[in-house]
Structures are given as C-alpha cells and as structure tokens.
N, C-alpha and C positions, 0 to 999 in steps of 0.2 A: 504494500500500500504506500503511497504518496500523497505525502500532503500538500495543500492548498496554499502559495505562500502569500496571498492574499487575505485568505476568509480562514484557516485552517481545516479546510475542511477532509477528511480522506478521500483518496480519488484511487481508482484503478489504475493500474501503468496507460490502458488503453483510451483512458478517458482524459488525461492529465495534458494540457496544453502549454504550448513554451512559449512564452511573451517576453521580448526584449522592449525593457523599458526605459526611457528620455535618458539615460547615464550609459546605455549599451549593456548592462547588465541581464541574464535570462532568469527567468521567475517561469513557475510550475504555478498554472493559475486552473481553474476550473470552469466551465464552459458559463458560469453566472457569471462570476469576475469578469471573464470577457467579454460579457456583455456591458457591464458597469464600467469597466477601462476604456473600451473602443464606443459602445455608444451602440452598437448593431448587436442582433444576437449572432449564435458561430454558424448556424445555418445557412442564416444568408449569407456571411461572408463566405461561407463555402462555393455558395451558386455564384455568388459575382465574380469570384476569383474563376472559378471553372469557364462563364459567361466571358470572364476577357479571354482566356485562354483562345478558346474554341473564336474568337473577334478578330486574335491578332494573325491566326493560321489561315482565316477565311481570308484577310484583305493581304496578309504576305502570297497564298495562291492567286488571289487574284492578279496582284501585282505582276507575278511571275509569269503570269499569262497575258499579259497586256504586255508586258517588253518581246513577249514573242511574238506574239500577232504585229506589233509595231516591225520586228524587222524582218518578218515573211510578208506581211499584208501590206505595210506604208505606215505612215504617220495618221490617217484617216481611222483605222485600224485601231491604232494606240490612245486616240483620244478619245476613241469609244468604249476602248477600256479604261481610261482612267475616269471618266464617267460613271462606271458599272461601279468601278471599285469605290468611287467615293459611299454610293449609294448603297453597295454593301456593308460596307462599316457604319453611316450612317443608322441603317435597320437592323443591323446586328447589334449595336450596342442599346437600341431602343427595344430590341426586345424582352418581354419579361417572362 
C-alpha cells in the first residue's frame, strides 16, 4: 500500500498517481487530490490527453499527405491540402 502525500490516504500501487509539483518535486497523490491540485477530474484528463494524441497524428498524416500531393499533383494540389488539414484539426480538437 501507498500512501497519499497529499490527503494521506492509502492507495493501491495501481491507483497511486505521480504529480510533479511548482519546485519539480514528484508527490504520490490520489485520483481526488488530482482533482483538487489541477482543477479537472483524472478522467477527463485522461480523454483530453488521448483526444490530443489521436489530433496531432491526424493533422501530422494529413500534412504528410498534402506535401505529397503538392509534389506529384502541383501546388493546386497542396493548397487543397492544407485547407483539408486546417479543417481537420480545427474539428478534431472540437470534438467531444
């Protein structure tokens, strides 16, 4: 068991989370502390963090594919992918 260096509360190894706090120091916090320290609960920061993930892979492929089409298709080509791609990151990070 681990405890809580926030709240002291016991926590399982698999439930214990690692918070580096304003001095860079790491602290064994509990999924409530985390929510009290950051403000969100750890759920959602779970999705948002997965949510950027899965944002920056979308507009990095797209990208990759707008520089190809630019120098097999022309410039016509490219700036209609960098169009796509604004618009994908755009709706991708607005989705919930």
């Amino acid at each position: 068991m681990i405890k809580c260096s926030s709240c002291g509360k016991d926590l399982a190894e698999n439930e214990a989370l690692i918070h580096k706090n304003s001095f860079g120091n790491k602290d064994i916090i509990c999924k409530d502390c985390f929510k009290s320290i950051t403000g969100i609960d750890y759920e959602t920061f779970v999705y948002r963090r997965e949510s950027a993930k899965q944002t920056f892979f979308a507009v990095l492929f797209c990208l990759a594919a707008t520089l190809y089409a630019a120098a097999t298709r022309g410039i016509e080509w490219g700036a209609i992918g960098i169009v796509l791609t604004i618009a994908v990151y755009l709706f991708a990070s607005k989705a919930r």
